[in-house]
MARMI-122421 format. One record per residue: residue number from 1; x, y, z of N, C-alpha, C in turn. Coordinates in steps of 0.05 Angstrom, whole numbers. Example, Ala and Ser with C-alpha at 12.3 -4.5 7.8 and 13.67 -1.06 7.14 Angstrom:
% MARMI-122421
[1, [264, -114, 156], [246, -90, 156], [264, -66, 156]] [2, [257, -45, 142], [273, -21, 143], [258, 1, 157]] 
***
This chain:
% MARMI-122421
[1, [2507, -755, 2293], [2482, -740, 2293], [2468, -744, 2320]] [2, [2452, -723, 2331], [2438, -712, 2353], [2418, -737, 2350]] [3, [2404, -754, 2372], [2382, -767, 2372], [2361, -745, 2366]] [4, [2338, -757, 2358], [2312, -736, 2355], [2305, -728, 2382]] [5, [2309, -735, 2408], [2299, -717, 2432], [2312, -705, 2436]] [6, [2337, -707, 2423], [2358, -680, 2444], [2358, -648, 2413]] [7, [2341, -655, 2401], [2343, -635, 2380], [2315, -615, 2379]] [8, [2320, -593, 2374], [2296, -564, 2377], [2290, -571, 2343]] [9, [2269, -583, 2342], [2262, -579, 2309], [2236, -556, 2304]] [10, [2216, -553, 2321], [2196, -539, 2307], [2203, -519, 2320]] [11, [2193, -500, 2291], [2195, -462, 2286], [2184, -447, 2318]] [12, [2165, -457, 2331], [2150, -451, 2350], [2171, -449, 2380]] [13, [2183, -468, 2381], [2199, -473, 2399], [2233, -452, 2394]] [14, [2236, -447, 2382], [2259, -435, 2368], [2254, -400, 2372]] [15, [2223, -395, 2366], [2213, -362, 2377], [2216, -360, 2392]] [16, [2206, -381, 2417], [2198, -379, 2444], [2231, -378, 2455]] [17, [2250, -390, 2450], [2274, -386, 2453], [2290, -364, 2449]] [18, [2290, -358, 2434], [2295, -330, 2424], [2282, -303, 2438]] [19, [2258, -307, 2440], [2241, -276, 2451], [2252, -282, 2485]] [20, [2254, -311, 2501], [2258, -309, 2528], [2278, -326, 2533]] [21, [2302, -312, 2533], [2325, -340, 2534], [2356, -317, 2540]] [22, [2365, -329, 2564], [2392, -322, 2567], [2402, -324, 2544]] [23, [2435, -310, 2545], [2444, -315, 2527], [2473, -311, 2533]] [24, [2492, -315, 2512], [2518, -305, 2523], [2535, -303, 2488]] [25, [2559, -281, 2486], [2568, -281, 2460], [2601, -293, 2467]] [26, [2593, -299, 2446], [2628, -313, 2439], [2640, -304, 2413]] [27, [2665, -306, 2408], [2673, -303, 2390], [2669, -315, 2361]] [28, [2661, -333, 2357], [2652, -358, 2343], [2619, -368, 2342]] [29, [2604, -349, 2357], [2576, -352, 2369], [2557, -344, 2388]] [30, [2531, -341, 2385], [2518, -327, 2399], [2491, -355, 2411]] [31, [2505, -367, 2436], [2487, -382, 2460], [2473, -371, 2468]] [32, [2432, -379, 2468], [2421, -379, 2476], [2409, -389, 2483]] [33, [2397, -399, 2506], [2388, -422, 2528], [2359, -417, 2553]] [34, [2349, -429, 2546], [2324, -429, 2572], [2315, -452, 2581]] [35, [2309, -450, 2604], [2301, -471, 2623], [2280, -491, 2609]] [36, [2275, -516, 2603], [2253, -525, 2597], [2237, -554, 2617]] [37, [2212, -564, 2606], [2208, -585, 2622], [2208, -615, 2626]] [38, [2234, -616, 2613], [2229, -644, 2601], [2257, -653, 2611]] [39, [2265, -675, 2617], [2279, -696, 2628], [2311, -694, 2612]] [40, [2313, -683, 2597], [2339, -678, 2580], [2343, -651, 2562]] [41, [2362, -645, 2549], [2366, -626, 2544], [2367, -628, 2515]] [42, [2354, -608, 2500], [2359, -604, 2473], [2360, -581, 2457]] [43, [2380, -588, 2437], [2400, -562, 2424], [2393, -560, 2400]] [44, [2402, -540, 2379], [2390, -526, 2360], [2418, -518, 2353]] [45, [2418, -511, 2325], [2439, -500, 2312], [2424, -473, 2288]] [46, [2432, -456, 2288], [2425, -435, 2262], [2452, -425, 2252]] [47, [2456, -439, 2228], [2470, -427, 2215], [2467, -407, 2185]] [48, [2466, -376, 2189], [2457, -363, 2158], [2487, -367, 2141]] [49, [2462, -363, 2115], [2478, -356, 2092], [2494, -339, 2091]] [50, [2489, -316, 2108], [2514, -298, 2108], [2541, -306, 2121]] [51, [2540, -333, 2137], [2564, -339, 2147], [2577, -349, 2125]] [52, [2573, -363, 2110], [2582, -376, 2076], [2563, -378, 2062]] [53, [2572, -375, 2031], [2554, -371, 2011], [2554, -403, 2006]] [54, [2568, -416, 2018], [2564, -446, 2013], [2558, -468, 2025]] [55, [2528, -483, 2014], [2518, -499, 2042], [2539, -521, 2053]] [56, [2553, -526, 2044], [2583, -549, 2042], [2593, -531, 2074]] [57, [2601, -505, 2063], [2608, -491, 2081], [2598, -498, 2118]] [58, [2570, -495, 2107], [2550, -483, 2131], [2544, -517, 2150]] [59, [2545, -527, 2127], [2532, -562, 2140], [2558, -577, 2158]] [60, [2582, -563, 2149], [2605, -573, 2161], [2608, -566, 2184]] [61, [2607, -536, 2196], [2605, -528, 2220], [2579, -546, 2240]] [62, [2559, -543, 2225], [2533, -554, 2244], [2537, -578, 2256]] [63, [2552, -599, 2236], [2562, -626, 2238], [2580, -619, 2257]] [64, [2594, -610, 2262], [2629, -610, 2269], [2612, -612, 2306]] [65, [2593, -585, 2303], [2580, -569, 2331], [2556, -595, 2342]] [66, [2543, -600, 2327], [2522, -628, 2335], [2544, -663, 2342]] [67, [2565, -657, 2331], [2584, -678, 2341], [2597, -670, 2372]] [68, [2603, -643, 2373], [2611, -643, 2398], [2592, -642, 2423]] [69, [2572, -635, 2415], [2549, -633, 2438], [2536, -667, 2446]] [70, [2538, -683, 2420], [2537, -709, 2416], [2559, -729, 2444]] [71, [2580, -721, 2445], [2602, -736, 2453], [2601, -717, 2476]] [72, [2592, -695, 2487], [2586, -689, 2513], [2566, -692, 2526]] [73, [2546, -706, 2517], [2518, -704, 2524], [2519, -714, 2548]] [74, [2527, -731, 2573], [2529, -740, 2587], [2536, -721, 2604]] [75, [2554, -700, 2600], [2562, -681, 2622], [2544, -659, 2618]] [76, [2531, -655, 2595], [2507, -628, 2603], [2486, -629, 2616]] [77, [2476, -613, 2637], [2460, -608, 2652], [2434, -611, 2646]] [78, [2408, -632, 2637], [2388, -633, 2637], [2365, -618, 2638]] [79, [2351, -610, 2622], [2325, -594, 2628], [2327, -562, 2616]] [80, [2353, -565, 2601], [2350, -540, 2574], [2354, -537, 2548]] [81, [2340, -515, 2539], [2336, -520, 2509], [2353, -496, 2501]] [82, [2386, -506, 2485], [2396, -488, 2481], [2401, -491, 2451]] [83, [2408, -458, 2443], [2416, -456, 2417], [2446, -439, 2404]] [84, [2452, -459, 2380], [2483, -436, 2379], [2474, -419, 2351]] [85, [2473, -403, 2356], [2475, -385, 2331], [2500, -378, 2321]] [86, [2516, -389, 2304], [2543, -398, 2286], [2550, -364, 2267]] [87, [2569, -347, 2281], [2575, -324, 2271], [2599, -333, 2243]] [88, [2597, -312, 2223], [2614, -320, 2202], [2649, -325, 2208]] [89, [2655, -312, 2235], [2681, -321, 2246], [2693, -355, 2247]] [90, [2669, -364, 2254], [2662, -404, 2264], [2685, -417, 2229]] [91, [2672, -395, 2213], [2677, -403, 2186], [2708, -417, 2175]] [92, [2721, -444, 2177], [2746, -446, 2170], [2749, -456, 2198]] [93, [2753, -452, 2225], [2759, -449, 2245], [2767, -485, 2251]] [94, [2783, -493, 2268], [2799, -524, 2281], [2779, -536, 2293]] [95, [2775, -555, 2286], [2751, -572, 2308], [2757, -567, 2339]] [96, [2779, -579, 2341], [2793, -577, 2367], [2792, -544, 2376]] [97, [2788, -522, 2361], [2775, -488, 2375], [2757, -494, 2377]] [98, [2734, -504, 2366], [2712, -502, 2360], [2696, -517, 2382]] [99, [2714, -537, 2387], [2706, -557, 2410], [2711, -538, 2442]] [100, [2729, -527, 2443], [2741, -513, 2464], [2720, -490, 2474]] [101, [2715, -472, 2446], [2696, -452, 2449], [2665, -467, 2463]] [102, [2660, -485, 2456], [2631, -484, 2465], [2631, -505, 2488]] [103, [2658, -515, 2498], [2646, -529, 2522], [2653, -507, 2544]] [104, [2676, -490, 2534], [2677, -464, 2546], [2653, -447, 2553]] [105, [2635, -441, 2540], [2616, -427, 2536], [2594, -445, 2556]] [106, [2585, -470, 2554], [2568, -487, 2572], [2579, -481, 2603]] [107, [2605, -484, 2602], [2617, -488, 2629], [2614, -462, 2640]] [108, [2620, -445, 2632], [2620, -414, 2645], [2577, -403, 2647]] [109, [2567, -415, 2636], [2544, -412, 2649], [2522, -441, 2658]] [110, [2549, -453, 2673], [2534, -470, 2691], [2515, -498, 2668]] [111, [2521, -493, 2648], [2507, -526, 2631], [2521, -544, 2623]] [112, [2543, -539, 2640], [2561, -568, 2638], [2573, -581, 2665]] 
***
């Protein structure tokens, strides 16, 4: 699990992300990221119900995705607040893709 500073918890912070925030699509997910001002970087997960009707389902990906950002934290680039929005594809998917897809996705826009 994510320490509490490296995590986007309030609703406020998550708009402001959303209305002004690069972004980029993947197959497996939709990265969105903006610059912020604080000394480290912290991430956000949204996963809907439409991706599985089952929270078993939904909590497994988030885990799987907050573990890999966990065990990279040292190589990501400081001072943004990014978010993965988890498309119903993610759903079933190999840790080891899953892992691939999103350091893929950091690396190709410069946050890793």
């Amino acid at each position: 699990m994510l320490k509490k500073s490296y995590r986007i918890i309030k609703n406020k912070d998550f708009e402001i992300i959303f209305k002004k925030s690069g972004f980029l699509r993947n197959q497996l997910f939709l990265l969105r990221y903006k610059k912020n001002n604080l000394t480290n970087s912290r991430f956000g997960f949204v996963i809907s119900a439409k991706v599985s009707k089952k929270a078993v389902d939904r909590n497994k990906i988030r885990r799987r995705a907050s573990e890999i950002i966990r065990l990279n934290i040292d190589n990501i680039r400081s001072g943004f607040d990014i978010i993965f929005v988890i498309k119903k594809e993610a759903c079933g998917v190999e840790y080891s893709e899953l892992e691939n897809n999103i350091l893929n996705s950091l690396k190709e826009r410069n946050l890793l």
